[in-house]
N, C-alpha and C positions, 0 to 999 in steps of 0.2 A: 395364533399369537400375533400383536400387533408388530411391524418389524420398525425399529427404533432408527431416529435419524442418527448419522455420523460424521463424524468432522472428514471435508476431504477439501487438497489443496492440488489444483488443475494448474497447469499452462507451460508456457516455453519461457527459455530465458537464452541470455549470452553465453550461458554456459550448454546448450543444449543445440543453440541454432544461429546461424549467420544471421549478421543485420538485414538482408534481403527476407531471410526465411521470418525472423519478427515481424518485420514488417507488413505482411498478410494477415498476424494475428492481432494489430494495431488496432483500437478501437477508436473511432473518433468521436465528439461528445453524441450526435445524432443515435451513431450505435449502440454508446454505451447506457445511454437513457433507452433506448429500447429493449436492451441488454436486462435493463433493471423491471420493467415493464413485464416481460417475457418472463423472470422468476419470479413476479409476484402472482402473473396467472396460476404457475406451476406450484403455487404453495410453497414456498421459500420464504423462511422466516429472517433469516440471518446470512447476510450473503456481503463479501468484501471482494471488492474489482481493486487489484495493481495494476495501471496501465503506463509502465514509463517508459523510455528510451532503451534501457536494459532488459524488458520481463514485462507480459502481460497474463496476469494470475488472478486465477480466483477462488475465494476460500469461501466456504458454506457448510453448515449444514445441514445435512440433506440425505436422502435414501440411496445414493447412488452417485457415483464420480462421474458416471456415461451422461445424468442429468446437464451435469457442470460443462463438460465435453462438449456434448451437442449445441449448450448457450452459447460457449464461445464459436465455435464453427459457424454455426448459422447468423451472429451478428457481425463479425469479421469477415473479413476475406481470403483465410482460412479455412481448408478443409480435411476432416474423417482422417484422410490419408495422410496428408502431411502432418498432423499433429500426431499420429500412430509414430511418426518413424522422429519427429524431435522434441515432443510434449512428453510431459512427466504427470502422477497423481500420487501424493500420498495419500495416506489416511488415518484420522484418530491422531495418535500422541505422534506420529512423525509429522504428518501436517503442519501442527501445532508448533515442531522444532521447527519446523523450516520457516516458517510466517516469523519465528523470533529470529532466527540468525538474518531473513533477510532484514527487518524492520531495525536491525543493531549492525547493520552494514558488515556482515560478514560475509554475503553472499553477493553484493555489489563488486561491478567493472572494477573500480577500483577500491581499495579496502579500505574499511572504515567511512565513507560517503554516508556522512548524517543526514542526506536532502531526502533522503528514500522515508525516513519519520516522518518528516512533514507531510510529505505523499500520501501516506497513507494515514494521516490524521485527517486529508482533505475527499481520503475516499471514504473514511468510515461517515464523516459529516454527509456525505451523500447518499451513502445507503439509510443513515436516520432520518433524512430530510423524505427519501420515497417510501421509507415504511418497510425495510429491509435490516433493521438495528433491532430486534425485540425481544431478545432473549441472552445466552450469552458471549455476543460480539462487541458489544462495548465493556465487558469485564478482560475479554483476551487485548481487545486494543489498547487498553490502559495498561495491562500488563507489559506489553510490548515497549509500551512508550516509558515504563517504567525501568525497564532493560535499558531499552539505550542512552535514557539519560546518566544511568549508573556508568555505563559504561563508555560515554564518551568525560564525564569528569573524573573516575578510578581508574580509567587506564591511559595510555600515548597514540592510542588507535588512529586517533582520528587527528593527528599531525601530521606536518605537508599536504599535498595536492589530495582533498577529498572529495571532490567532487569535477564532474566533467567539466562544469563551466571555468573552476580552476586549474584544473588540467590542460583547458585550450588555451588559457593566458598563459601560461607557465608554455606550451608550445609555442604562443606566438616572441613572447621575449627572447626564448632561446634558437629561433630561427631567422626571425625578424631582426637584421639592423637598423640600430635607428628611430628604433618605435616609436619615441616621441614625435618625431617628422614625419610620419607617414598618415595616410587617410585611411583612415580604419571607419567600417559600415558595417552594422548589425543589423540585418533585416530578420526580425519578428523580437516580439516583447514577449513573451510569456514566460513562465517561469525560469528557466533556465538562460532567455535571451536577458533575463532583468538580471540574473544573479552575474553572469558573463559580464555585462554590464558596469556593476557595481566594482568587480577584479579587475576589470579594465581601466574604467578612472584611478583605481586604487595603484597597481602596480606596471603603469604605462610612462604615468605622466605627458599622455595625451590628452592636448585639448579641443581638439576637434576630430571627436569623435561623431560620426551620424547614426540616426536611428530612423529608422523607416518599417512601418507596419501598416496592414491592411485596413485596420483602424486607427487612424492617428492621433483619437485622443488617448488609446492606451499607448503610444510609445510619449505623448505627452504631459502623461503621468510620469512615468520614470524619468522626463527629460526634469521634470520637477525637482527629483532629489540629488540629478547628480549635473558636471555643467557638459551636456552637450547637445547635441543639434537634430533638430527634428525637421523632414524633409517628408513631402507629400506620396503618396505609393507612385504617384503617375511620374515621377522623380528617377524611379529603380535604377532603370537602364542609363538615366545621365548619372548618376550617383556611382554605379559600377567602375562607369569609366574611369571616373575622378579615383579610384580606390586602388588601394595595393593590399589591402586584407579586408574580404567579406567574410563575415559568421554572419552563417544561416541557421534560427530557430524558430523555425515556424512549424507550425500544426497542422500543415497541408495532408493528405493523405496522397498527394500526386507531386513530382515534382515541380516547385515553384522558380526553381533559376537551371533555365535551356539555355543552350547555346546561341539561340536569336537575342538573349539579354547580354550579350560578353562582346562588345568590343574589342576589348584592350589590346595592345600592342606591348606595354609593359607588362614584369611580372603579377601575377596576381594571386594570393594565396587565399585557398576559398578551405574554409571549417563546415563542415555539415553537423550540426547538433541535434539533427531531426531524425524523428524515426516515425513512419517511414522515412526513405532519403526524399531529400528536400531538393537534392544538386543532383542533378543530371549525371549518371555516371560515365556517360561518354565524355563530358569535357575532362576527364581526366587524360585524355588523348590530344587534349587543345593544345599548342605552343606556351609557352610562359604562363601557365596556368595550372598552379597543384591545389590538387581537393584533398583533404584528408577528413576523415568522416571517425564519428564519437568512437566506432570500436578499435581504430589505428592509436587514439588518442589514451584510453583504457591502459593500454600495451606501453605507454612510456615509463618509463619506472623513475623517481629520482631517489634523490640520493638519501630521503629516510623512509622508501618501502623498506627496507631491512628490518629497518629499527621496528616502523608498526608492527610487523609481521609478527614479533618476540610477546605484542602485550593480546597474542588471540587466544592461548590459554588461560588468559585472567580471564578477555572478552569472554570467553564460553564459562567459565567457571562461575561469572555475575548472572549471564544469561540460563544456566542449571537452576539457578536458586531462584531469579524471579517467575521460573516456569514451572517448577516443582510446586511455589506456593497458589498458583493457578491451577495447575492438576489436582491439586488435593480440594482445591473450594470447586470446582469441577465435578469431583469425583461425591462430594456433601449434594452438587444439588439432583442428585439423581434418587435423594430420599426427600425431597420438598410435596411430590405428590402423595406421600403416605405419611407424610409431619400435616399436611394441611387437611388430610382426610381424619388423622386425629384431632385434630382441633375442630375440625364440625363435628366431630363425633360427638366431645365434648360438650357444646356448646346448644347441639340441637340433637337426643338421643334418638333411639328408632323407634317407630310408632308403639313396638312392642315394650316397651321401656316404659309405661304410663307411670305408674312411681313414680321412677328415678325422675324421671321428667317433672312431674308434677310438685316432686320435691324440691326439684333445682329451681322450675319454675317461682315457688315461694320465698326460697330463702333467697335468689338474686334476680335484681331485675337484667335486661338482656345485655347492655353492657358491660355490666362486672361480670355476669359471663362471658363474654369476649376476651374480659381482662385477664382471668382466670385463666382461662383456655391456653390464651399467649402466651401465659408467663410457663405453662407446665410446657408448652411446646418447644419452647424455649428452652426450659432445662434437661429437655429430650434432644436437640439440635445439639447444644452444648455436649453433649456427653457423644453425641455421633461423633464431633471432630477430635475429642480429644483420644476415644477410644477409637478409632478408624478399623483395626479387627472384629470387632463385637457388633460393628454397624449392621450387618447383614442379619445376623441373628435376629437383634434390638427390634428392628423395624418387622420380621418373618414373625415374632413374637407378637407383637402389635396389632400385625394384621389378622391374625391367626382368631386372637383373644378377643379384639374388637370385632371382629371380622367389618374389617375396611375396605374399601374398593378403589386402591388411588388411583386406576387406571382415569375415573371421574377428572382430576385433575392434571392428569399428561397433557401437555401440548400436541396438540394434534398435525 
């Protein structure tokens, strides 16, 4: 008996392991296109990489979670054993919960954080772009995205501080005197440095703010929308000095800002938004010098955590219902190989059939049997969904009488 592939969902999160222990499991793009490379040798049709600051996961399916396991270890710097003792896998319909709760930010740093949808709307786009979307991973990702849209305009979830980059503004205001007067430097542009970005001109009212990135014309894209200052990488070290608050977001896999880059003499408040860490954890020993990094930030609570936390029984209760009607068109397409094998049946009889054939043949030409075929397959699909007991039967009945072979049309 051929053994059938299953949904299974792999990896670590903030909830499982220290920002140091993520960190090993951190993919960078070189890895994670390799990453994709490596399950398409494997026969891997449909396969979703999470790679953020929080959680790096991956959802597929596939004959095996150990498959999923060894992709990640072997393109990370992650290993067997450490992911034994703080990786997670489900499988089949928990999998499936858990990809909704995170994708509806209920299983984000902090609650309700909408950026994790976009994420993974940018990862599914990548797995279609390499030939890893074929089957059905863009029905669950629509699903997902369809969750958390519900559920961030039906409930309060995602009000106050929802995400990191607003989370370290909202740290640096309430720490920071003065904030308008001070030299505030963001070194690296990418997602979360643009979003940081944006909450900084917005709730600062600072106007010289710097941005400095390894490629200057991407921090000179963002200097475009909003008004501040773009300084050359070979700048860092004079730029540090001039600063009283660095955020760091960059996409180093090694740390980018050592202790040979820090002058200062006055205070200086350094944000690490990177994962792995970006900032050196020893200058947390430096004089006048506090690092606090994304998981310390996670942990500030203001003053309407409370309130979101009252709308997660709604949040799961939108998230039940868009996933229910996923499971059920889920559970329809696992008769598509013995609906399509009736429709050639239809369409084209068995050699032994010369009659019926011969008669079909006369009275339509080969299109209207096509048309034919569709329409009666059709009102056999139809009656699979609404009768969902009787499916089993309907289809064993089918096969029995036609004697059908949908194994022909399984994915392989």
């Amino acid at each position: 008996m051929t053994k059938s592939r299953r949904f299974y969902a792999v990896g670590v999160s903030h909830k499982t392991a220290t920002i140091d222990h993520r960190g090993y499991f951190s993919l960078s793009d070189s890895q994670l296109h390799a990453l994709f490379l490596d399950a398409k040798e494997k026969g891997i049709q449909d396969l979703l990489l999470i790679n953020t600051c929080n959680r790096t996961e991956i959802y597929a399916w596939t004959f095996s979670d150990t498959e999923l396991v060894e992709l990640l270890c072997t393109h990370s710097e992650g290993t067997q054993e450490s992911f034994n003792k703080i990786g997670y896998s489900f499988e089949d319909e928990k999998g499936i919960h858990h990809l909704f709760r995170v994708g509806t930010g209920l299983e984000s740093q902090i609650l309700g954080d909408f950026e994790i949808i976009g994420q993974i709307k940018q990862s599914f786009y990548r797995s279609k772009k390499m030939g890893l979307a074929q089957g059905n991973l863009e029905r669950l990702t629509n699903s997902v995205i369809q969750a958390s849209k519900r559920i961030k305009t039906e409930t309060q979830i995602s009000s106050g501080a929802t995400s990191v980059a607003f989370a370290s503004v909202q740290y640096i205001l309430k720490n920071v005197r003065d904030i308008a007067q001070k030299n505030i430097l963001l070194f690296g542009t990418g997602k979360i440095g643009a979003n940081t970005c944006e909450n900084l001109v917005k709730h600062s009212q600072n106007d010289h703010i710097v941005l400095i990135n390894r490629t200057q014309e991407k921090a000179e894209k963002i200097a475009g929308k909003f008004p501040v200052q773009v300084k050359p990488f070979g700048e860092l070290t004079a730029s540090i000095l001039e600063s009283d608050v660095l955020i760091v977001a960059t996409s180093s896999q090694k740390p980018t800002i050592t202790a040979d880059l820090i002058h200062n003499n006055k205070p200086l408040l350094i944000l690490d938004l990177s994962l792995p860490r970006n900032v050196d954890p020893l200058l947390k020993d430096r004089p006048n010098t506090q690092v606090i990094h994304l998981d310390e930030l996670s942990q500030i609570t203001d003053a309407t955590f409370e309130k979101r936390k009252k709308f997660i029984p709604q949040a799961e209760g939108i998230l039940d219902e868009v996933k229910l009607e996923f499971l059920e068109w889920l559970e329809h397409r696992k008769y598509v190989p013995a609906l399509k094998a009736f429709r050639d049946k239809l369409i084209i009889p068995r050699k032994g059939e010369k009659e019926v054939k011969q008669y079909i043949n006369n009275c339509f030409g080969y299109q209207k049997k096509q048309e034919i075929a569709q329409k009666i397959t059709g009102h056999i699909s139809a009656y699979l969904r609404e009768n969902p007991r009787q499916a089993n039967i309907t289809i064993n009945l089918l096969k029995d009488v036609l004697e059908l072979n949908p194994e022909r049309y399984s994915e392989k």
